[in-house]
C-alpha positions as protocol buffer text, in pm:
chain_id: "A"
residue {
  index: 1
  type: UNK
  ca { x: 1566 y: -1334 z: -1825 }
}
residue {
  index: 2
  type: UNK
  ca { x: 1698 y: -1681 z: -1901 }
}
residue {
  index: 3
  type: UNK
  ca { x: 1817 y: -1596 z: -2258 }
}
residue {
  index: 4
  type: UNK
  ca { x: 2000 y: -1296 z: -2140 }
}
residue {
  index: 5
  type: UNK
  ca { x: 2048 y: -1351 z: -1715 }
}
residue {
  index: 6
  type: UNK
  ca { x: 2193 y: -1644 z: -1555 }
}
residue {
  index: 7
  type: UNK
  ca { x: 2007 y: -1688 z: -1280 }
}
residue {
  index: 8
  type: UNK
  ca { x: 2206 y: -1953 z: -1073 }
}
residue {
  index: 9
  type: UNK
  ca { x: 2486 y: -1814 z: -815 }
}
residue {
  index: 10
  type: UNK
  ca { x: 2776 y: -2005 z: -939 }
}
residue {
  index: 11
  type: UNK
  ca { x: 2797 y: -1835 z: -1267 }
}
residue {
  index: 12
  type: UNK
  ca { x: 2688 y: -1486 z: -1154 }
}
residue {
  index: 13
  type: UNK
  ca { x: 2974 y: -1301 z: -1344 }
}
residue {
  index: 14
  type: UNK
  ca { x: 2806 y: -1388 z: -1658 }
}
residue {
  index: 15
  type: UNK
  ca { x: 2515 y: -1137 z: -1565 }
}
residue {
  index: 16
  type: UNK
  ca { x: 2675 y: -832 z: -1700 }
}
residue {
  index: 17
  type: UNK
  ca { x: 2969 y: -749 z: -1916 }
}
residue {
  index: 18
  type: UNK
  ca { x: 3245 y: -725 z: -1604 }
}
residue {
  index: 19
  type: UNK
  ca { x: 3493 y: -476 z: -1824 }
}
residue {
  index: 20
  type: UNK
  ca { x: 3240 y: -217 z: -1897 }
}
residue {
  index: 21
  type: UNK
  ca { x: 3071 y: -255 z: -1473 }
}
residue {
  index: 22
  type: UNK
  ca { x: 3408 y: -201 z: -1361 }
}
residue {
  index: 23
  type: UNK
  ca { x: 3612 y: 41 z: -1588 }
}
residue {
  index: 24
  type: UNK
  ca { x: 3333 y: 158 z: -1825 }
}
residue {
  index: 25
  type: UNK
  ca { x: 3486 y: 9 z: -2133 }
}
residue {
  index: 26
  type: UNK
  ca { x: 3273 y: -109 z: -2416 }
}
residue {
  index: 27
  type: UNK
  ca { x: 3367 y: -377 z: -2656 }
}
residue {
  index: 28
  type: UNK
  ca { x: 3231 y: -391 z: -3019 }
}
residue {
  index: 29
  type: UNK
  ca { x: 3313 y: -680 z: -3209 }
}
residue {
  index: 30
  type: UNK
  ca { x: 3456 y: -569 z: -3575 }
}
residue {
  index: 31
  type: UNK
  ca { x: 3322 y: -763 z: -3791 }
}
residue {
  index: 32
  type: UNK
  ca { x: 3194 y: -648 z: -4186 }
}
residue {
  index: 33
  type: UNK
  ca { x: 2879 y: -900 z: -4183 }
}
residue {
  index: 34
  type: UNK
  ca { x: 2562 y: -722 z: -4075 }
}
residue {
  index: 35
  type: UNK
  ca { x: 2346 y: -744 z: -3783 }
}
residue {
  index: 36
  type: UNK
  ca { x: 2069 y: -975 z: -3879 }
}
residue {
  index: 37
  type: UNK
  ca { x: 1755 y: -832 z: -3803 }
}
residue {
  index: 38
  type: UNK
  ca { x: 1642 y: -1100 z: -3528 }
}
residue {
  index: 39
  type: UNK
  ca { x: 1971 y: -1025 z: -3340 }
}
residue {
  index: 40
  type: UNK
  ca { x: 2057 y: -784 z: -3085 }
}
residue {
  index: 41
  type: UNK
  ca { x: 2440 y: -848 z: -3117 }
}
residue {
  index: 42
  type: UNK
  ca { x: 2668 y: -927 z: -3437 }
}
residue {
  index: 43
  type: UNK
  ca { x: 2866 y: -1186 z: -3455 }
}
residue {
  index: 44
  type: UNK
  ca { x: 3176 y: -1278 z: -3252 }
}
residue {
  index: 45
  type: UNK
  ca { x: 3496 y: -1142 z: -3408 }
}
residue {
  index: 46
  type: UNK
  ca { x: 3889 y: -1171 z: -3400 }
}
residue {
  index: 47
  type: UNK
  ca { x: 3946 y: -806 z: -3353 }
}
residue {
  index: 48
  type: UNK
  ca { x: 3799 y: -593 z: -3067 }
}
residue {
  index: 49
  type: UNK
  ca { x: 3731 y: -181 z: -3035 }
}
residue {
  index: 50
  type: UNK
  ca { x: 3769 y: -94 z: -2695 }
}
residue {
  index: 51
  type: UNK
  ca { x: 3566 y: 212 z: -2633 }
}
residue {
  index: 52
  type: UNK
  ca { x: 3438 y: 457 z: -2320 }
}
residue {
  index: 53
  type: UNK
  ca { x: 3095 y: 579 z: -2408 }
}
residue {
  index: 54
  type: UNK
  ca { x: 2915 y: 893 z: -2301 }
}
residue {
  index: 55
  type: UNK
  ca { x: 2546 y: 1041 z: -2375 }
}
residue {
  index: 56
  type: UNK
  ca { x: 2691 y: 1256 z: -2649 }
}
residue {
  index: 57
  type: UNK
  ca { x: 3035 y: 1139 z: -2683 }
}
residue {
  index: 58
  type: UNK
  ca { x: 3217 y: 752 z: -2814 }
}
residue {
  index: 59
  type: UNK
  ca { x: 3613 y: 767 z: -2681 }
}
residue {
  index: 60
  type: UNK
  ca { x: 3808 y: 495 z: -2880 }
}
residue {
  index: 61
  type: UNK
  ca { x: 4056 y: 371 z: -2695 }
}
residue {
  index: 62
  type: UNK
  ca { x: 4235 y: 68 z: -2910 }
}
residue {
  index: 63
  type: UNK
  ca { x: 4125 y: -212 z: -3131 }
}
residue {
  index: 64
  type: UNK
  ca { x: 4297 y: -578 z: -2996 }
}
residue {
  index: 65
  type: UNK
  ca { x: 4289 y: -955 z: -3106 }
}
residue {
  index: 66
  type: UNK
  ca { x: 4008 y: -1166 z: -2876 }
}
residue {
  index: 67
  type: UNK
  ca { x: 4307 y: -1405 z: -2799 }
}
residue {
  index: 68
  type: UNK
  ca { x: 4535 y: -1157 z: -2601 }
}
residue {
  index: 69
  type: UNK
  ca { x: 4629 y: -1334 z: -2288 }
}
residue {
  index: 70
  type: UNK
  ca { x: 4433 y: -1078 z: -1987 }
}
residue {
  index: 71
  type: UNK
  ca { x: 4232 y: -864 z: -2246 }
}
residue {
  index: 72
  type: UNK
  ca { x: 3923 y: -753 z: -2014 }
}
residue {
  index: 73
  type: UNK
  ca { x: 4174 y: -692 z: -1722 }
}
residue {
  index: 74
  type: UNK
  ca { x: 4440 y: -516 z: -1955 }
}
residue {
  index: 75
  type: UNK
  ca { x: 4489 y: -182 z: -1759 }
}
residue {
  index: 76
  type: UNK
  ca { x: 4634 y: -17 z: -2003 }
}
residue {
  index: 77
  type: UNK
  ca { x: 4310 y: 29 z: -2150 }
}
residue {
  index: 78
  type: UNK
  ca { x: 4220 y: 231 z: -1861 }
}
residue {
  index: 79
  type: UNK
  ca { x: 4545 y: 410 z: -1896 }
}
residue {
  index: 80
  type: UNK
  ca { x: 4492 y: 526 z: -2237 }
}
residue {
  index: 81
  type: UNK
  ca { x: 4158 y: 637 z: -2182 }
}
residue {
  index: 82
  type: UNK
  ca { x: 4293 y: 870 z: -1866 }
}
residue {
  index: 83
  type: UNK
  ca { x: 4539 y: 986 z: -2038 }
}
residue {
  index: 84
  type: UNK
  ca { x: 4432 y: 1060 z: -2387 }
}
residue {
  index: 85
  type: UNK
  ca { x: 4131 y: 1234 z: -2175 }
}
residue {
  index: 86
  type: UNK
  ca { x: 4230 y: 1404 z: -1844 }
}
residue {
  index: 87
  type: UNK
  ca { x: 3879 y: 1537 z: -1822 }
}
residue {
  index: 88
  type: UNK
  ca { x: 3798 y: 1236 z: -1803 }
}
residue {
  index: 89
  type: UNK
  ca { x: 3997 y: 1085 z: -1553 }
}
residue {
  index: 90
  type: UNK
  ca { x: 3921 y: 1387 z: -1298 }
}
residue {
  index: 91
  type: UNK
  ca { x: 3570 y: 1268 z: -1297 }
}
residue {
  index: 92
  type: UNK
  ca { x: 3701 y: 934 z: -1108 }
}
residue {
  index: 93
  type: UNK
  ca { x: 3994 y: 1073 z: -938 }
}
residue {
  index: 94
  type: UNK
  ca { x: 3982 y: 951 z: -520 }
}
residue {
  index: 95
  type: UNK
  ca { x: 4133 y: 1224 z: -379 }
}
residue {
  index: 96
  type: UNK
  ca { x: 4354 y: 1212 z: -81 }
}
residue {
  index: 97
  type: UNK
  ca { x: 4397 y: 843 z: -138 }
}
residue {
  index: 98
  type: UNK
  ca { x: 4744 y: 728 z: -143 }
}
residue {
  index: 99
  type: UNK
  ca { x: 4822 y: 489 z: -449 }
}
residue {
  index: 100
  type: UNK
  ca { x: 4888 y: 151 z: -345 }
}
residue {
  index: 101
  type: UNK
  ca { x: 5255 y: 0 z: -347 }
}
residue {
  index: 102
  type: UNK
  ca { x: 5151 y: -313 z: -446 }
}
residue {
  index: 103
  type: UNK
  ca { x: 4923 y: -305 z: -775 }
}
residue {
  index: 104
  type: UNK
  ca { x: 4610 y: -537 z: -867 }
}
residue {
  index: 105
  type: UNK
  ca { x: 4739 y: -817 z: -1112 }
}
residue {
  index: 106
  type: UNK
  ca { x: 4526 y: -889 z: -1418 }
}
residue {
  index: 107
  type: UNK
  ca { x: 4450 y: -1199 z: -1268 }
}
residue {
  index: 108
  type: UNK
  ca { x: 4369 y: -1015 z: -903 }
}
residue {
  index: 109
  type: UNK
  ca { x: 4162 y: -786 z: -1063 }
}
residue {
  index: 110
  type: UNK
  ca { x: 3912 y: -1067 z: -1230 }
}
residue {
  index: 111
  type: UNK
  ca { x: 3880 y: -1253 z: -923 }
}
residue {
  index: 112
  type: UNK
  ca { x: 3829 y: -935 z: -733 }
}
residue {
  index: 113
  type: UNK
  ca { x: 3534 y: -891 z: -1028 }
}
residue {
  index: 114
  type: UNK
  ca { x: 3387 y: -1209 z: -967 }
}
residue {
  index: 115
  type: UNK
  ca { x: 3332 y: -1150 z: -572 }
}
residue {
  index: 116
  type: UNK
  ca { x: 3180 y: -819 z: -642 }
}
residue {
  index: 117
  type: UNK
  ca { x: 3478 y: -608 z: -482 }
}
residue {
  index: 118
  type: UNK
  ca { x: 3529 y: -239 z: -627 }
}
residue {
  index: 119
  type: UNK
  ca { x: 3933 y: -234 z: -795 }
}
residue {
  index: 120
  type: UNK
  ca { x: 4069 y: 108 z: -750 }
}
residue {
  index: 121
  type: UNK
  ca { x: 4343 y: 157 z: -958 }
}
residue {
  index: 122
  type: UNK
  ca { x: 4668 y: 390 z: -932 }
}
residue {
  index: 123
  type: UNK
  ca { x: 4831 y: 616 z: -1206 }
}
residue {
  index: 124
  type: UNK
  ca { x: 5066 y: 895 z: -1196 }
}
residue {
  index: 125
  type: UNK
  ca { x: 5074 y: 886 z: -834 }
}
residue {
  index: 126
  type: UNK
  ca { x: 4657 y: 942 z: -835 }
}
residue {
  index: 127
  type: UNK
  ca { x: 4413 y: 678 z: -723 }
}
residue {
  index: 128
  type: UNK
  ca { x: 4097 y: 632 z: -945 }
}
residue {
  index: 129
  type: UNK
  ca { x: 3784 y: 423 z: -916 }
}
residue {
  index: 130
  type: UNK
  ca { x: 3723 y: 250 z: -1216 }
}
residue {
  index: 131
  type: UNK
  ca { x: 3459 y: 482 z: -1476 }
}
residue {
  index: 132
  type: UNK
  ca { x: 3208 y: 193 z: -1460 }
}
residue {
  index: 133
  type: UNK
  ca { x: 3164 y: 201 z: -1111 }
}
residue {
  index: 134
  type: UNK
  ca { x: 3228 y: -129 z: -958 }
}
residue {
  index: 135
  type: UNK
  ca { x: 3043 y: -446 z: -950 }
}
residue {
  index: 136
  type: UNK
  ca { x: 2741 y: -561 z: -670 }
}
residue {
  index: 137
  type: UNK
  ca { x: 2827 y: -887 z: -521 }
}
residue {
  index: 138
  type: UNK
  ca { x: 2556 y: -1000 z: -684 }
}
residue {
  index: 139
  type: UNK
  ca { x: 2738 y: -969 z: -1021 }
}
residue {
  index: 140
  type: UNK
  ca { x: 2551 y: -688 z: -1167 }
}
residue {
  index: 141
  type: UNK
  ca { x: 2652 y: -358 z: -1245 }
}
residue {
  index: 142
  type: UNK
  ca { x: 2658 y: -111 z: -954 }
}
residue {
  index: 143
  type: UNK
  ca { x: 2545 y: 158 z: -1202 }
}
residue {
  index: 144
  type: UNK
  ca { x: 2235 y: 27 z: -1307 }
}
residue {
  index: 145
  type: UNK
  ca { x: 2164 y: -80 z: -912 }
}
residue {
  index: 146
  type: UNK
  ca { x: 2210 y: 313 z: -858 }
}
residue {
  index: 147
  type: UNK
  ca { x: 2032 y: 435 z: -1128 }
}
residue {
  index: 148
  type: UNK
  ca { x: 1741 y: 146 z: -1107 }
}
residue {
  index: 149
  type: UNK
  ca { x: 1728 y: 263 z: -755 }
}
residue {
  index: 150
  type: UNK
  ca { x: 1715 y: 625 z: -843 }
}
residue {
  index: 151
  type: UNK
  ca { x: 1429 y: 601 z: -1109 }
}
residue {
  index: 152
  type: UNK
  ca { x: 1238 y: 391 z: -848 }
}
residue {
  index: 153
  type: UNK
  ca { x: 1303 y: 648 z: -595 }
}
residue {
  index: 154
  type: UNK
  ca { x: 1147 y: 962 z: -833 }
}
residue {
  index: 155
  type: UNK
  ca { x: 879 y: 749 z: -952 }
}
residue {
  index: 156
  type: UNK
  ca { x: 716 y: 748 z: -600 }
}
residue {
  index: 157
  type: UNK
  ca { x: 811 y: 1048 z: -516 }
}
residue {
  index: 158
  type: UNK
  ca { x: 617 y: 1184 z: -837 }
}
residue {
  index: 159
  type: UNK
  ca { x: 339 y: 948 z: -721 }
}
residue {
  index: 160
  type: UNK
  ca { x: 323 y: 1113 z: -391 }
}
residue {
  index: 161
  type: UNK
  ca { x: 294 y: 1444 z: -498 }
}
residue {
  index: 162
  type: UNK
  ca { x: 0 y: 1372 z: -762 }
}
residue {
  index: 163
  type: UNK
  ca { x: -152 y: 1239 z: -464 }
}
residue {
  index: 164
  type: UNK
  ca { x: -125 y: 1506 z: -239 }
}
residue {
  index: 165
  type: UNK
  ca { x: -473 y: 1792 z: -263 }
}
residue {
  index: 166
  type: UNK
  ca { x: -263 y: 2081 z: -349 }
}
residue {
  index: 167
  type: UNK
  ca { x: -62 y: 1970 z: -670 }
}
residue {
  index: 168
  type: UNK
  ca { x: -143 y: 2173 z: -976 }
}
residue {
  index: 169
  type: UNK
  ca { x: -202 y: 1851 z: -1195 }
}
residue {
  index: 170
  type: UNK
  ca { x: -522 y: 1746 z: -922 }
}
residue {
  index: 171
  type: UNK
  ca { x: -605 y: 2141 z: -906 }
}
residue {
  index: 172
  type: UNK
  ca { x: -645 y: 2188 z: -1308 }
}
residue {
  index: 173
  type: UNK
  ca { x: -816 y: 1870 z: -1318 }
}
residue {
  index: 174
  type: UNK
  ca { x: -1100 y: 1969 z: -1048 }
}
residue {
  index: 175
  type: UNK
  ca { x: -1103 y: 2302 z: -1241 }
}
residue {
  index: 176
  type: UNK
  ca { x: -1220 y: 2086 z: -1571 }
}
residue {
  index: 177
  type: UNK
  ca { x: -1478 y: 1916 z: -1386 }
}
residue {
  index: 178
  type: UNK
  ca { x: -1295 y: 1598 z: -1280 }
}
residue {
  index: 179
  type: UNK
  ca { x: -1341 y: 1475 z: -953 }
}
residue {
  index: 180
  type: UNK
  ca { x: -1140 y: 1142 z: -1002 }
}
residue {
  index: 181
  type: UNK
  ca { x: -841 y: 1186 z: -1227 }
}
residue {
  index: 182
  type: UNK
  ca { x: -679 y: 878 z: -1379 }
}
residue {
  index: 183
  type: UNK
  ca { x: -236 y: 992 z: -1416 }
}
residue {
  index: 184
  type: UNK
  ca { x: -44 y: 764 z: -1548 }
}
residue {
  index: 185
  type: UNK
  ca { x: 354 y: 784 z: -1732 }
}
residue {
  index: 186
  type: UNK
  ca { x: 346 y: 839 z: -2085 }
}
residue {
  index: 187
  type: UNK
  ca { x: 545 y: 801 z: -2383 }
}
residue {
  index: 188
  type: UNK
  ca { x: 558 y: 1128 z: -2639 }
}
residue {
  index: 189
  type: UNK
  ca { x: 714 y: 1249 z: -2911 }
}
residue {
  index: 190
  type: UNK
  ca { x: 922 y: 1467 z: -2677 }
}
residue {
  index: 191
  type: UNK
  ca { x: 991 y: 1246 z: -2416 }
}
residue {
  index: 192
  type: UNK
  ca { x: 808 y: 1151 z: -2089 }
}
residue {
  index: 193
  type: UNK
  ca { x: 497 y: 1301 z: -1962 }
}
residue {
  index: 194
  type: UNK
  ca { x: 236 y: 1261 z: -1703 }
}
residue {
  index: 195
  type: UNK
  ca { x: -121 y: 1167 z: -1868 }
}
residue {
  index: 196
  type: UNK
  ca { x: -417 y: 1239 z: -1762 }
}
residue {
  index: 197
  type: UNK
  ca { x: -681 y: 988 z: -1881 }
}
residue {
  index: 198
  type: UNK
  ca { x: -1042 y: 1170 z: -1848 }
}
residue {
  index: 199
  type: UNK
  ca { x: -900 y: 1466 z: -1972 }
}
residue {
  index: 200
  type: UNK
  ca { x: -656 y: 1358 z: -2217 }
}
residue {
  index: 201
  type: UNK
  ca { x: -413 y: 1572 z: -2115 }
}
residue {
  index: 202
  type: UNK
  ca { x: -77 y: 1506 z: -2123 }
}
residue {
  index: 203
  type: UNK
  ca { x: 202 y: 1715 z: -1906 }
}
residue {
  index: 204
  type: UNK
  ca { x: 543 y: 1681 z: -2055 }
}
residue {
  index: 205
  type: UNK
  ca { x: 827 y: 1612 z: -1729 }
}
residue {
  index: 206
  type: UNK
  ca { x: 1063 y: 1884 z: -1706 }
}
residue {
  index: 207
  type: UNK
  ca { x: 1433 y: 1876 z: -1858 }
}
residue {
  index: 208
  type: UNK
  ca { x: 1790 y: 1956 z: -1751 }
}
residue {
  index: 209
  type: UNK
  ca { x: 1853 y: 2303 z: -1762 }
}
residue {
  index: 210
  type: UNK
  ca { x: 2223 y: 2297 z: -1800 }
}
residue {
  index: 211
  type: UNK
  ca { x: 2375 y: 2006 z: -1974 }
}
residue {
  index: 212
  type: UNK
  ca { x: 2525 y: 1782 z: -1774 }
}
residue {
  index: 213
  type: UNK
  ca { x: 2348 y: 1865 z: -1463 }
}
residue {
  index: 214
  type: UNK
  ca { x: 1989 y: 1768 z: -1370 }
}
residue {
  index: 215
  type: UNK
  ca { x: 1787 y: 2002 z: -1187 }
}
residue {
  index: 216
  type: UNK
  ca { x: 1530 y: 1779 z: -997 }
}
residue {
  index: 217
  type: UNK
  ca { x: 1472 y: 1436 z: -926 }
}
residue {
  index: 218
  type: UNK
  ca { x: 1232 y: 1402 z: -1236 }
}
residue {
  index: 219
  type: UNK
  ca { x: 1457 y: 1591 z: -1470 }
}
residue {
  index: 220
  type: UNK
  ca { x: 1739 y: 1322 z: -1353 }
}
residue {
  index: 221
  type: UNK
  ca { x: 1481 y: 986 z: -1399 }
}
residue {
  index: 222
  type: UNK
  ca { x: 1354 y: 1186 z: -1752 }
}
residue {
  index: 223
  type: UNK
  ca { x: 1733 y: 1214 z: -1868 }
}
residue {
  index: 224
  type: UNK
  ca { x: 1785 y: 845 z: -1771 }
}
residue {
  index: 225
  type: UNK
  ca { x: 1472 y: 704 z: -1898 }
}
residue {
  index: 226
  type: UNK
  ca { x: 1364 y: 859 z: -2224 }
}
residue {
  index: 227
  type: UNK
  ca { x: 1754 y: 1107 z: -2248 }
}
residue {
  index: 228
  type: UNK
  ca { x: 1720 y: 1378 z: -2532 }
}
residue {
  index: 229
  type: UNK
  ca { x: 1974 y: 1212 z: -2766 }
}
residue {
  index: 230
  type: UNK
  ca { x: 1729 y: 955 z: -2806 }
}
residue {
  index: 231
  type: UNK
  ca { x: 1411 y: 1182 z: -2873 }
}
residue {
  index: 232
  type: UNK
  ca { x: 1632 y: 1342 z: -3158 }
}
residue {
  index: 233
  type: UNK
  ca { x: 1706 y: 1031 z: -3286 }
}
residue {
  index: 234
  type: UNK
  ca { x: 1365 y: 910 z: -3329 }
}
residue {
  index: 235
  type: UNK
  ca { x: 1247 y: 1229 z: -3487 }
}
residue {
  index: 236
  type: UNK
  ca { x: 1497 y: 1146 z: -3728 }
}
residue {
  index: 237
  type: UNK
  ca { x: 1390 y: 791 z: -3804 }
}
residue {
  index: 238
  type: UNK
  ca { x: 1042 y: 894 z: -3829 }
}
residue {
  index: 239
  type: UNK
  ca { x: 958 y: 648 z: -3489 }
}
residue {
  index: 240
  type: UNK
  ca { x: 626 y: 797 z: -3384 }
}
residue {
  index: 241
  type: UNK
  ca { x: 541 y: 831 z: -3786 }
}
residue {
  index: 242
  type: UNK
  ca { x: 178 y: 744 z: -3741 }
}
residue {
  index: 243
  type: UNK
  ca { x: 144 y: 750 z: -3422 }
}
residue {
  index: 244
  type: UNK
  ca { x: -122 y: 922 z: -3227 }
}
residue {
  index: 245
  type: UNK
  ca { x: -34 y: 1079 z: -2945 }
}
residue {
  index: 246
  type: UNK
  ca { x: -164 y: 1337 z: -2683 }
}
């Protein structure tokens, strides 16, 4: 927590990147030396790509110099983004909001940032909230709070129903001969599951039917936690190679 966090109040806005909590953006630093393998990030750079990243899909938006006077408030970053991609921009559209006479400075928006407050932005006549979702007061992502609070939130729920008499997972277990079942969340070569100790059964957590669109509350904290990008991706790297799993 200390390498990563700051924990003290008065320099709360260095908990997260503030660009990609509010508008979604992602900065890479471009930069041709190598990650070394002890480091999570490479190195700082002169020249930035400025990207919007979904589960399937990197949007570049533009590539600017670190020095440019208002970079990680530059709306036009926003602008490009929403316009190069209206499908996009519909996604975060607030409609029957009426845009704002008086626009956010770049200088209003990062103190706006810094006190946790949401900056709504307006184009073509069309408010939008900004693709990253805004920013807790706390200086943390209001994403993460949602989706922390969402995986919590299935997690019991899950809980409660492996507790309850009349779930299949307790039923097939009595059927084997098990009176006190051990369940616990488990890590597969096909993503999450719900383990069984005694028996060493595992029961793989259902998917997403339709892509895009999760189907229950453990399809939604399955996608989140352990998405299917990531499961293809580590067949292809070989990452349970030698693993044994159940």
């Amino acid at each position: 927590m200390k390498r990563f966090q700051d924990v003290y109040a008065k320099k709360k806005y260095h908990r997260t990147d503030l660009l990609w909590a509010d508008w979604g953006i992602h900065h890479f630093h471009l930069t041709e030396e190598p990650i070394e393998p002890s480091r999570y990030f490479s190195k700082r750079s002169t020249w930035l790509a400025f990207c919007y990243v979904t589960y399937d899909t990197v949007f570049f938006i533009d590539v600017k110099k670190h020095d440019e006077n208002n970079l990680f408030t530059d709306k036009t970053l926003v602008e490009i983004l929403f316009t190069e991609w209206p499908a996009v921009a519909d996604l975060f559209e607030l409609k029957g909001v009426l845009p704002s006479k008086e626009p956010f400075s770049p200088e209003e928006t990062m103190q706006l940032r810094y006190v946790g407050m949401p900056t709504p932005f307006s184009m073509n006549g069309k408010v939008y909230m900004g693709p990253g979702m805004g920013i807790t007061t706390a200086g943390t992502s209001s994403k993460v709070s949602y989706y922390a609070g969402t995986i919590n939130m299935s997690i019991c729920k899950l809980a409660d129903y492996v507790s309850s008499e009349d779930n299949l997972y307790l039923q097939n277990a009595y059927k084997r001969g098990i009176s006190n079942p051990k369940f616990s969340i488990k890590l597969t070569p096909k993503g999450l599951g719900l383990y069984e100790e005694k028996q060493g059964i595992c029961y793989l957590l259902p998917r997403r039917e339709r892509e895009g669109y999760c189907d229950t509350p453990l399809a939604e904290v399955h996608e989140l936690v352990i998405p299917s990008w990531l499961i293809q991706s580590w067949e292809k790297d070989d990452f349970f190679d030698g693993v044994s799993t159940t």
